[in-house]
C-alpha positions as CSV (number, residue, x, y, z in Angstrom):
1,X,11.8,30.9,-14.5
2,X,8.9,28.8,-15.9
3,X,9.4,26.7,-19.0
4,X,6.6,26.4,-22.0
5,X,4.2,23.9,-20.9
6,X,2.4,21.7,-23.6
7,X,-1.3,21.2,-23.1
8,X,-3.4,18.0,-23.4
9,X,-6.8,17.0,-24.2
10,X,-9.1,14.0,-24.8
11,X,-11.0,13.3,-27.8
12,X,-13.0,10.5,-29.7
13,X,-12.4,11.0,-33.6
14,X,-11.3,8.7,-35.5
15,X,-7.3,8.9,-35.8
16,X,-7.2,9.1,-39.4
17,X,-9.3,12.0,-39.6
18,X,-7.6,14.3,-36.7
19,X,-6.8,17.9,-38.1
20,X,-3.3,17.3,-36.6
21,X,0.2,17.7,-37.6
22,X,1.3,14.5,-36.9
23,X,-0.5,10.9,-35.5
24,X,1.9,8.8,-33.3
25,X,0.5,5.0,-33.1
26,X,2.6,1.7,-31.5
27,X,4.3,-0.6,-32.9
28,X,5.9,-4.0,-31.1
29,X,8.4,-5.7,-32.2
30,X,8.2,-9.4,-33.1
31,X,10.9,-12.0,-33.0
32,X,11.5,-14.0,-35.9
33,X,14.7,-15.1,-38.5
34,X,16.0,-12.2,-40.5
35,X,15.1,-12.3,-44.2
36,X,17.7,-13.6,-46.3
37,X,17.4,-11.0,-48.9
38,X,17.2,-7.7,-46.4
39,X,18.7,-9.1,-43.2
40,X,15.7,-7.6,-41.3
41,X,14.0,-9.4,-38.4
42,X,10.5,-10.5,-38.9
43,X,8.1,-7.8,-39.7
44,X,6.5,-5.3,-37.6
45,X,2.9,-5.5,-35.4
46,X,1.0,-2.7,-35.1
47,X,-1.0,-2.0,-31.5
48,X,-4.1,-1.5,-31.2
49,X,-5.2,2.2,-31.8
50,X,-3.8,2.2,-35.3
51,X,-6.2,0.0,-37.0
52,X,-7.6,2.9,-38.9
53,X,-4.4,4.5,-39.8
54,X,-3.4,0.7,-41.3
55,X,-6.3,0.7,-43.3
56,X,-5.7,4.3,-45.0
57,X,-2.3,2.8,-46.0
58,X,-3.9,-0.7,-47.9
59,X,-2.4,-3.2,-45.3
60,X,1.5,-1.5,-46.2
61,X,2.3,0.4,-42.9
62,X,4.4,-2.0,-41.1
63,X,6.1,-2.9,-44.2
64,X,6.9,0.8,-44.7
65,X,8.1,1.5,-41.3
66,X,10.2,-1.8,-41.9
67,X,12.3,-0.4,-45.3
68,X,12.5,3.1,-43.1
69,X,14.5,1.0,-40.5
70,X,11.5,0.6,-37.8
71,X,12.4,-2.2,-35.1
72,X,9.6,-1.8,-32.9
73,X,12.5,-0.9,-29.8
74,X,10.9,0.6,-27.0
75,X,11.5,4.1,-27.1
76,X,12.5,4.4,-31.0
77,X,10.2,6.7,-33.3
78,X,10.0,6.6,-37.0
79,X,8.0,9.2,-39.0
80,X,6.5,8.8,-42.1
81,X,4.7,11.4,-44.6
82,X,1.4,10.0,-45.3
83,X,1.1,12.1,-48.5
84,X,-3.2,12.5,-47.9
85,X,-3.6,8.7,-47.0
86,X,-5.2,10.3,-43.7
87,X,-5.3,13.6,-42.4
88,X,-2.2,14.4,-40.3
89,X,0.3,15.0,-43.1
90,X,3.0,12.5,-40.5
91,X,2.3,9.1,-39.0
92,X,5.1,8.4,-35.9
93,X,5.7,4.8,-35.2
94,X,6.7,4.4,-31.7
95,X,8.4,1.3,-30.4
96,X,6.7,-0.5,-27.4
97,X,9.0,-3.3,-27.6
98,X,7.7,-7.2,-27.9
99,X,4.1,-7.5,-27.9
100,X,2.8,-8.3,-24.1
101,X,0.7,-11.8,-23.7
102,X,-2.5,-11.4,-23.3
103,X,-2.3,-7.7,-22.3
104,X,-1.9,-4.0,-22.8
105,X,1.7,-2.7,-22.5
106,X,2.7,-1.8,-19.1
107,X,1.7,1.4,-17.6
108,X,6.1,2.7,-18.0
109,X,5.9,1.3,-21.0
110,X,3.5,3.4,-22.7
111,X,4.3,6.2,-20.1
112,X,8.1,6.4,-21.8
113,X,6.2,5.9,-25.4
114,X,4.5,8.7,-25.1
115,X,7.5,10.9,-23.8
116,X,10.1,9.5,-26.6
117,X,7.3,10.6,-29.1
118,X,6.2,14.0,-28.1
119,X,9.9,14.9,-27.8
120,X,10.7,13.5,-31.1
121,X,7.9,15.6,-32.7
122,X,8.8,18.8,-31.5
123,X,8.2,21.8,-34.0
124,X,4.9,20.3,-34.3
125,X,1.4,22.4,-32.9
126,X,-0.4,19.7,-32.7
127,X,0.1,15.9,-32.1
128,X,-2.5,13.1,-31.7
129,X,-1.6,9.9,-29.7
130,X,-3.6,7.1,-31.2
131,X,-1.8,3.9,-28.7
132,X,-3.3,1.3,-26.8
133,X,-5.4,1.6,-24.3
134,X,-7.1,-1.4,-22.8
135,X,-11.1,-1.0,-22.1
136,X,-11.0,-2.7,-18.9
137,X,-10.0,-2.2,-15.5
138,X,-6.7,-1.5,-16.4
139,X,-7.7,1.7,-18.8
140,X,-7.4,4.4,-16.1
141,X,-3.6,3.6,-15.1
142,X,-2.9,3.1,-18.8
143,X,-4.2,6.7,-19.2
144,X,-2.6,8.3,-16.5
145,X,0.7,6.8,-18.1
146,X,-0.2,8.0,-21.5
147,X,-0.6,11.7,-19.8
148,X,1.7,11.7,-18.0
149,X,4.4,10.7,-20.6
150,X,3.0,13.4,-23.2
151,X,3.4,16.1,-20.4
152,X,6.5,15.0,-19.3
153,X,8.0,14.3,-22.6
154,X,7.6,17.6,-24.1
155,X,9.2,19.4,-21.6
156,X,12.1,21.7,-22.0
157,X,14.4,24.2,-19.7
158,X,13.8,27.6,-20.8
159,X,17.6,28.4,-19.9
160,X,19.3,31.4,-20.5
161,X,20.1,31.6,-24.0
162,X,20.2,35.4,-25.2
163,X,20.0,34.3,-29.0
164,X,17.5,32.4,-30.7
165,X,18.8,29.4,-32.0
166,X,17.2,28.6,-35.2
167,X,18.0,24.5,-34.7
168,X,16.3,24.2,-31.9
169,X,12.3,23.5,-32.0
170,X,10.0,24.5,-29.7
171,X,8.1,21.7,-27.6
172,X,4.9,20.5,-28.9
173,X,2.1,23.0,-27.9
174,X,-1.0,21.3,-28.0
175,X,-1.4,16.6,-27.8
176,X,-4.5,15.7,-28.2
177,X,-4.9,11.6,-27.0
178,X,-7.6,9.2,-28.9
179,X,-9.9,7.3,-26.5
180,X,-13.2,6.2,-27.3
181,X,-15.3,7.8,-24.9
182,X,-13.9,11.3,-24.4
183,X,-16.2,12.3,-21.9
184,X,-16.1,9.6,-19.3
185,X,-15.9,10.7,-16.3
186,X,-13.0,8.7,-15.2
187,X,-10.7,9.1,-18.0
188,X,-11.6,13.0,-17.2
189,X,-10.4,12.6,-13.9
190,X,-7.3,10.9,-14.9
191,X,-6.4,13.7,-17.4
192,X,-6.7,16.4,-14.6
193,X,-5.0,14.3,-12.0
194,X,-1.9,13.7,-14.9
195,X,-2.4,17.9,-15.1
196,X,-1.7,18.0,-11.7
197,X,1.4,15.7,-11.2
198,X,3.0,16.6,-14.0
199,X,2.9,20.6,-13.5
200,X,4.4,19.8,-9.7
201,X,7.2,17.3,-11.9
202,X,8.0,20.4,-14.5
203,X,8.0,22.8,-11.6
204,X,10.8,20.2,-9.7
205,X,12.6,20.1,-12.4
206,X,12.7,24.0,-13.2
207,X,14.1,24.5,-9.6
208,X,16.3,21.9,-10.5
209,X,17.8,23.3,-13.7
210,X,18.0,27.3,-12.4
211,X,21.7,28.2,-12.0
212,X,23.0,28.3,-8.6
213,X,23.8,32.0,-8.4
214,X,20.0,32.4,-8.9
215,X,18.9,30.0,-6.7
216,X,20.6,30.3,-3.4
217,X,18.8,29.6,-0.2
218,X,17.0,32.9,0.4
219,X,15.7,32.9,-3.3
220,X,14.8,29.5,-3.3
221,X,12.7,29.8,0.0
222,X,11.1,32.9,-1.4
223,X,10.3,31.1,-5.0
224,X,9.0,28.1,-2.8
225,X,7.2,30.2,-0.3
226,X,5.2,32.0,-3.2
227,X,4.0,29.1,-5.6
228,X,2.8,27.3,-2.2
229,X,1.4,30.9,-1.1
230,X,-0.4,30.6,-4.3
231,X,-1.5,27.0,-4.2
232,X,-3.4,28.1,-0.7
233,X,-1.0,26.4,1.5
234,X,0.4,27.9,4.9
235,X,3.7,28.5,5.1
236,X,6.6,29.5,7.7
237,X,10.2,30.6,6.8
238,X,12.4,30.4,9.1
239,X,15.6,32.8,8.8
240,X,19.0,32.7,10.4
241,X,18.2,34.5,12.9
242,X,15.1,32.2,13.6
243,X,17.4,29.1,12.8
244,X,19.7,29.9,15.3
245,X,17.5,30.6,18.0
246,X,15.0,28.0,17.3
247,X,18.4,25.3,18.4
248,X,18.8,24.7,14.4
249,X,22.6,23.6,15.1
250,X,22.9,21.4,11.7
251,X,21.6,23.8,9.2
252,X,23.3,27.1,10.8
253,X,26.9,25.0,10.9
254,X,26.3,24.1,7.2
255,X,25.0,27.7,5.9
256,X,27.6,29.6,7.7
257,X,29.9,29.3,5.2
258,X,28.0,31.2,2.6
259,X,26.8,34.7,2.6
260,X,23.7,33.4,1.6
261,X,22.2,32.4,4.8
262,X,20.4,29.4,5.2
263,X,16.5,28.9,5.4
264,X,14.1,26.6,6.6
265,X,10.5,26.6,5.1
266,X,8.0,24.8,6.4
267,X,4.2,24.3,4.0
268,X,1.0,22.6,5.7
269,X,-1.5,21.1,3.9
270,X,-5.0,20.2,6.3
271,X,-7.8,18.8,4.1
272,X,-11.3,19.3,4.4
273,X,-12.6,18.9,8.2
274,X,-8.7,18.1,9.3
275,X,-8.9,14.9,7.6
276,X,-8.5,11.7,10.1
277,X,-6.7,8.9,10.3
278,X,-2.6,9.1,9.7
279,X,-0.3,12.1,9.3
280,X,2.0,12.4,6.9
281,X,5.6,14.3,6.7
282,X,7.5,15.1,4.1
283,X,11.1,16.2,4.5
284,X,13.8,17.3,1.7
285,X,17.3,18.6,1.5
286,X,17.9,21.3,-0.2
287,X,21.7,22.3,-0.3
288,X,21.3,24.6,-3.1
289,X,25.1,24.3,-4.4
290,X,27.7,21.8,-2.8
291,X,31.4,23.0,-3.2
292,X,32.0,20.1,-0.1
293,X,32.9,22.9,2.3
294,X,36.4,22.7,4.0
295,X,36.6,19.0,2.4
296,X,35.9,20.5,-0.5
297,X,35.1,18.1,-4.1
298,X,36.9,17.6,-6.7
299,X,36.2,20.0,-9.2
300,X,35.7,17.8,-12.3
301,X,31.4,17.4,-12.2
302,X,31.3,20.2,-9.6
303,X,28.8,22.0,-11.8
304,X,26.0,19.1,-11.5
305,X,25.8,20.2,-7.3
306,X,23.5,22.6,-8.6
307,X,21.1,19.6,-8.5
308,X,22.0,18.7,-4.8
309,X,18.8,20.8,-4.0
310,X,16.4,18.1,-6.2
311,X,14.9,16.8,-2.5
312,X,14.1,20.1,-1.4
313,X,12.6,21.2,-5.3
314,X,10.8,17.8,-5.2
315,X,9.0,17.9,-1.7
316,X,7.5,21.4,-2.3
317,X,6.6,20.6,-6.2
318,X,4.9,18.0,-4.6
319,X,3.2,20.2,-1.9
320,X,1.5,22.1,-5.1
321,X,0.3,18.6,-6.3
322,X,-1.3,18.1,-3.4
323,X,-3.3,21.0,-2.8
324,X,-4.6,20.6,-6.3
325,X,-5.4,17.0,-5.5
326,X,-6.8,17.5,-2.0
327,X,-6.3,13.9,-0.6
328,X,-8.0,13.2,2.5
329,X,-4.9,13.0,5.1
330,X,-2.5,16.5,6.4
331,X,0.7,16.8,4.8
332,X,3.4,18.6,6.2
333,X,6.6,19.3,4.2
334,X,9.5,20.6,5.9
335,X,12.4,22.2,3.4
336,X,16.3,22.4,5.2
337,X,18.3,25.2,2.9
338,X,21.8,25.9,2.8
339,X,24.7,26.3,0.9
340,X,27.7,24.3,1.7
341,X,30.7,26.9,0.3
342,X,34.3,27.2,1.8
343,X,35.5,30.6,3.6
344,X,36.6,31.8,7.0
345,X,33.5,31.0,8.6
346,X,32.7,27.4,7.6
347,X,32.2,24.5,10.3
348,X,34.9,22.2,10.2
349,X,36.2,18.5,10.8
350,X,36.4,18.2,14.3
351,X,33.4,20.5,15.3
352,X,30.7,19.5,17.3
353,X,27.5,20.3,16.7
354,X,24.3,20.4,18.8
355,X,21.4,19.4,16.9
356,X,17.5,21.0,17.1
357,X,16.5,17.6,19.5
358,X,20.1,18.7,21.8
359,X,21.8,15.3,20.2
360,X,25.6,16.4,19.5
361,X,27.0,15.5,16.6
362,X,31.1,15.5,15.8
363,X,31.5,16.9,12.6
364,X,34.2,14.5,10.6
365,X,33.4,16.0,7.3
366,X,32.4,18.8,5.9
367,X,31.0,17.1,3.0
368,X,28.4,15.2,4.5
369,X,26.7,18.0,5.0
370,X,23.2,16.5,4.0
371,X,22.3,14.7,6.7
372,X,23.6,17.5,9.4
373,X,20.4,19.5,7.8
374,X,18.2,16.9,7.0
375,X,18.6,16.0,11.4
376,X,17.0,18.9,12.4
377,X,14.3,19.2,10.2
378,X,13.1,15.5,10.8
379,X,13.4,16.4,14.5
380,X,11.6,19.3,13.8
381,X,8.8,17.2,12.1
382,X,9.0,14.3,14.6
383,X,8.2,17.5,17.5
384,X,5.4,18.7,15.6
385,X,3.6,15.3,15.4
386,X,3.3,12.8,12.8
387,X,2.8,9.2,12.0
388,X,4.8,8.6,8.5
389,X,7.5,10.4,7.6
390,X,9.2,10.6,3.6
391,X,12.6,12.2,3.5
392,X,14.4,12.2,0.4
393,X,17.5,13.9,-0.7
394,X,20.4,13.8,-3.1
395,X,22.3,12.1,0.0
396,X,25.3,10.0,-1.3
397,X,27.7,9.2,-4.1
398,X,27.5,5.6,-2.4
399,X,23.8,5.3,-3.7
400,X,25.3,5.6,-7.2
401,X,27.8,3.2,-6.6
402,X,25.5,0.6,-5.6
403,X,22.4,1.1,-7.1
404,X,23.6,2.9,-10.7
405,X,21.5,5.9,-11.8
406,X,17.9,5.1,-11.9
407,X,17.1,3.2,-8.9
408,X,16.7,5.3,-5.6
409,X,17.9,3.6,-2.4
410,X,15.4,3.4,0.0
411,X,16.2,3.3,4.0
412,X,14.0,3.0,7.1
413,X,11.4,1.2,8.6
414,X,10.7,-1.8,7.1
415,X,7.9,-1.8,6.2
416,X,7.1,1.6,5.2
417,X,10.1,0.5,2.9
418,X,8.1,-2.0,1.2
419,X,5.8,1.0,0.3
420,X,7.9,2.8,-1.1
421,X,9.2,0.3,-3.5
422,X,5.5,-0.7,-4.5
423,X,4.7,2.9,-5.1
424,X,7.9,3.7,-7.1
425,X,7.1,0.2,-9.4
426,X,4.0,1.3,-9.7
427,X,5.0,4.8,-11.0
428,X,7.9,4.0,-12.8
429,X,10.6,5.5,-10.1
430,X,11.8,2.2,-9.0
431,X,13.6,1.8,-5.5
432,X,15.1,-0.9,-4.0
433,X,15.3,-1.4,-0.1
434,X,18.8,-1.4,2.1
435,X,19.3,-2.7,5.2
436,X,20.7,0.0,8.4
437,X,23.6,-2.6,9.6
438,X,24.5,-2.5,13.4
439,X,28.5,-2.1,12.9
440,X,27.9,0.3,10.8
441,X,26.0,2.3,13.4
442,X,29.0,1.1,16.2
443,X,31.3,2.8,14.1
444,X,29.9,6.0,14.3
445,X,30.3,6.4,18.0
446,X,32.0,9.3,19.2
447,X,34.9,9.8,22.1
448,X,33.9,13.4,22.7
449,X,29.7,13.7,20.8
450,X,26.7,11.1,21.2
451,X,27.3,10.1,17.7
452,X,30.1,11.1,14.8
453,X,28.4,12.1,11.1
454,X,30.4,9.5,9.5
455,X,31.8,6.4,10.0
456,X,35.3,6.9,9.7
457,X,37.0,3.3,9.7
458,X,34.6,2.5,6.7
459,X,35.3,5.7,5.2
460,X,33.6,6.0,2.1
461,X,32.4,1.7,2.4
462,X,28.8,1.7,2.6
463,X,28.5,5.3,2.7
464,X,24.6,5.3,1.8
465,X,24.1,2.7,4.8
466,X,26.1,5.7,6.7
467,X,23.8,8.2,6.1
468,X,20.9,6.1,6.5
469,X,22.2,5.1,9.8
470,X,22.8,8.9,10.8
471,X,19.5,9.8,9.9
472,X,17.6,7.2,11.9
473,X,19.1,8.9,15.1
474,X,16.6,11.7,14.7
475,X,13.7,9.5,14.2
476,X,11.5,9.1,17.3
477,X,10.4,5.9,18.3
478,X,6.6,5.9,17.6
479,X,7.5,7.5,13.9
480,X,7.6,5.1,10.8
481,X,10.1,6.7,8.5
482,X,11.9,6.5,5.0
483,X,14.7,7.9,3.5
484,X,15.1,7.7,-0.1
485,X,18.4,8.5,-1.6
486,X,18.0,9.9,-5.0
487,X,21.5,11.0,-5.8
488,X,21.2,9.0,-9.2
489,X,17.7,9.5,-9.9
490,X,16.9,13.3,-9.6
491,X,19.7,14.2,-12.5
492,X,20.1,12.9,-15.5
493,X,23.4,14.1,-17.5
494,X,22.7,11.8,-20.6
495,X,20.6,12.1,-23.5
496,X,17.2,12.1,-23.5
497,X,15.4,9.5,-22.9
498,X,11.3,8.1,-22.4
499,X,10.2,11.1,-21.0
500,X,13.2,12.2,-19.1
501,X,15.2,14.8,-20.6
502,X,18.5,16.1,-19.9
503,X,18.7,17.8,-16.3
504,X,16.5,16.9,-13.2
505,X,14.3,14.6,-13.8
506,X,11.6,15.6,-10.9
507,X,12.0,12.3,-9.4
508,X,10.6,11.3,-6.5
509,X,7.6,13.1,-7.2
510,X,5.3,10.9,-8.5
511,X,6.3,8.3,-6.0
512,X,5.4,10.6,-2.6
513,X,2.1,11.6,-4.3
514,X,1.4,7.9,-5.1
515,X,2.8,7.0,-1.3
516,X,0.5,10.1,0.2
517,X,-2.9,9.0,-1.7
518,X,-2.3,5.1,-0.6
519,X,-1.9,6.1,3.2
520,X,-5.8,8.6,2.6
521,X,-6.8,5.4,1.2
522,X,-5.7,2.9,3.7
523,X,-3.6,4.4,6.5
């Protein structure tokens, strides 16, 4: 299922005289007393990228979008009819919050501008983005943001309605963004690179959004095997059959208690000549539904496990990205499948599993069954060869707990770590680095298996160090690895918001492609 996509192109006009249906321009917010009379704050500032818009209206716009309730807030969009003081028959106001010193707005800034707007605007064919760009070294990040935000921002779930529903408006088709050279060759660039990322983000979070029944491990490895098919990349699937004689122990004990069997897919990306220098690994989970097995959940939010495949969707939507980008280093993503249901032939507390690098694990519960498929496919990529290696997966509640629902967790060597959280700052997927305690590891020894899944005298206490900890067992030595826990981050259950909207949010996306591109550029 592939959800309307809106389009985007550059172009030089002036704003004022785009044949558009509506021109979106910034506005910052500016501290101040409120007025005595109206109780509003001091007036409005308009960024720059408006100034012929202001002009059209006599030096009145901010006043305007002051009576009309305009704050300036990041995020908040105000329309106002124009009535043939320019072209587009609606001007948006978009907040970007308090004007920055000496400096454009940040790159998330403008990135979650451009989402709020293009969102608000939908209905609309045709929208212009007239907001600021800086003309200095910092205009091809603030670009990329812009793009991405647009693309991002008007995106929608097809879903499964069977009647149209006359309420709902369609996403914006066509955004057209305002720069003043629209043929430079690096603002080009940047548009087809924002192309690019956001197509693999919409794709993660289509996968994401598919109901289960329709996305259970053999269909998901089939839709994944095709787009990357299509994209030019090699692929393996790995069946049952294959999975249990290839030593697969983890993902056959968690897929055998489904009739859906489990998968593992494996995509390779080799650049031009091979490429030199480092090679990079990607691994995700992808648990396609997640009843908890035999410890099975409580049902109350049950229906969000759906998502407990976002890893998975986002390692191979970034797969896609990266044979469109063709950076100069091999990628190899390696995709664990299963679903985790109860019945007669699920694995159990107390089992004991042996893993695809012969480690046996005793099974304490069925519900961390992440991590029991997640060890064998970062054994698997650790046996093939490489020198970094990005795991990421909807792993623990515990990440939630401690980190809330936008910050990922991130777990590994340290400094690979630090990487990560530079890359997700810089992309605006912000994680924050954890430490792997040593009693957390001592209690996850085993009296009868080299090492139990969980710790159970801390039961659920630091249960993202746990998994963390679990992970790192099936890590060799001469790998530097990350695991990024994205149990908040990958679904958002809210309103909309910046350019997220409600369901998976295609996070970490941007982040490993960001991650991938820094190790072609500097190892």
């Amino acid at each position: 299922m592939t959800s309307p996509s809106t389009t985007l192109s550059l172009v030089d006009t002036d704003p004022a005289e785009l044949a558009v249906d509506a021109i979106v321009i910034g506005v910052h917010s500016q501290t101040g007393e409120p007025d005595a009379t109206s109780g509003r704050a001091a007036t409005l500032l308009l960024a720059s990228g408006a100034e012929s818009i202001a002009a059209a209206f006599d030096g009145k716009l901010t006043e305007t979008l002051a009576l009309l309730g305009a704050t300036g807030g990041p995020g908040e969009v105000i329309k106002l009819a124009t009535l043939g003081t320019v072209t587009a028959p609606v001007v948006a106001a978009v907040g970007l919050g308090p004007e920055p010193t000496g400096a454009a707005p940040a790159p998330e800034v403008l990135r979650r501008a451009a989402g709020a707007a293009v969102r608000a605007l939908a209905g609309a064919s045709r929208v212009a983005l007239a907001l600021p760009l800086p003309d200095d070294t910092d205009a091809p990040a603030a670009l990329r943001a812009v793009a991405e935000g647009a693309l991002l921002g008007g995106y929608r779930f097809a879903g499964y309605k069977t009647r149209p529903q006359p309420a709902r408006r369609e996403p914006v088709a066509e955004v057209l963004v305002a720069v003043p050279d629209a043929g430079d060759a690096v603002a080009t660039a940047e548009v087809a690179r924002a192309r690019a990322v956001t197509d693999a983000v919409r794709r993660t979070r289509d996968w994401v959004n598919t109901a289960p029944n329709e996305l259970r491990p053999p269909a998901f490895a089939d839709s994944v095997a095709a787009a990357a098919r299509e994209a030019g990349l090699e692929v393996e699937v790995l069946d049952e059959t294959a999975l249990r004689e290839g030593g697969y122990g983890g993902i056959v004990a968690v897929g055998q208690g489904s009739e859906a069997p489990p998968r593992l897919v494996r995509i390779s990306y080799t650049p031009a000549g091979g490429g030199a220098g480092k090679r990079v690994a990607l691994v995700g989970k992808g648990i396609t539904f997640d009843t908890g097995g035999i410890s099975i959940k409580p049902a109350q939010g049950m229906w969000e496990m759906k998502s407990d495949m976002a890893g998975a969707a986002a390692v191979a939507a970034a797969m896609l990205a990266v044979a469109a980008l063709k950076p100069s280093v091999p990628v190899t993503a390696y995709l664990p499948m299963a679903e985790n249901m109860p019945s007669g032939t699920s694995y159990r507390p107390g089992d004991v599993i042996t893993m695809f690098d012969g480690k046996r694990v005793e099974v304490l519960n069925t519900d961390a069954e992440g991590r029991m498929i997640l060890a064998d496919a970062i054994a698997r990529a650790c046996a093939d060869g490489c020198d970094y290696l990005f795991e990421t997966s909807t792993l623990t509640g515990g990440q939630v707990v401690a980190l809330g629902k936008k910050v990922a967790g991130v777990m590994g060597t340290p400094e690979l770590c630090d990487r990560v959280k530079v890359a997700g700052d810089a992309v605006g997927e912000p994680a924050w680095p954890m430490p792997l305690p040593d009693d957390v590891r001592k209690g996850m020894d085993s009296d009868v298996a080299d090492i139990s899944q969980v710790n159970a005298g801390m039961d659920r206490a630091g249960h993202m160090l746990q998994g963390g900890v679990f992970l790192r067992e099936f890590v060799t030595a001469d790998v530097s690895w990350a695991h990024i826990d994205i149990a908040g981050p990958s679904y958002h259950s809210g309103e909309p918001t910046g350019y997220w909207t409600k369901g998976g949010t295609g996070v970490p996306v941007r982040t490993l492609l960001h991650l991938i591109e820094d190790v072609a550029a500097n190892g």
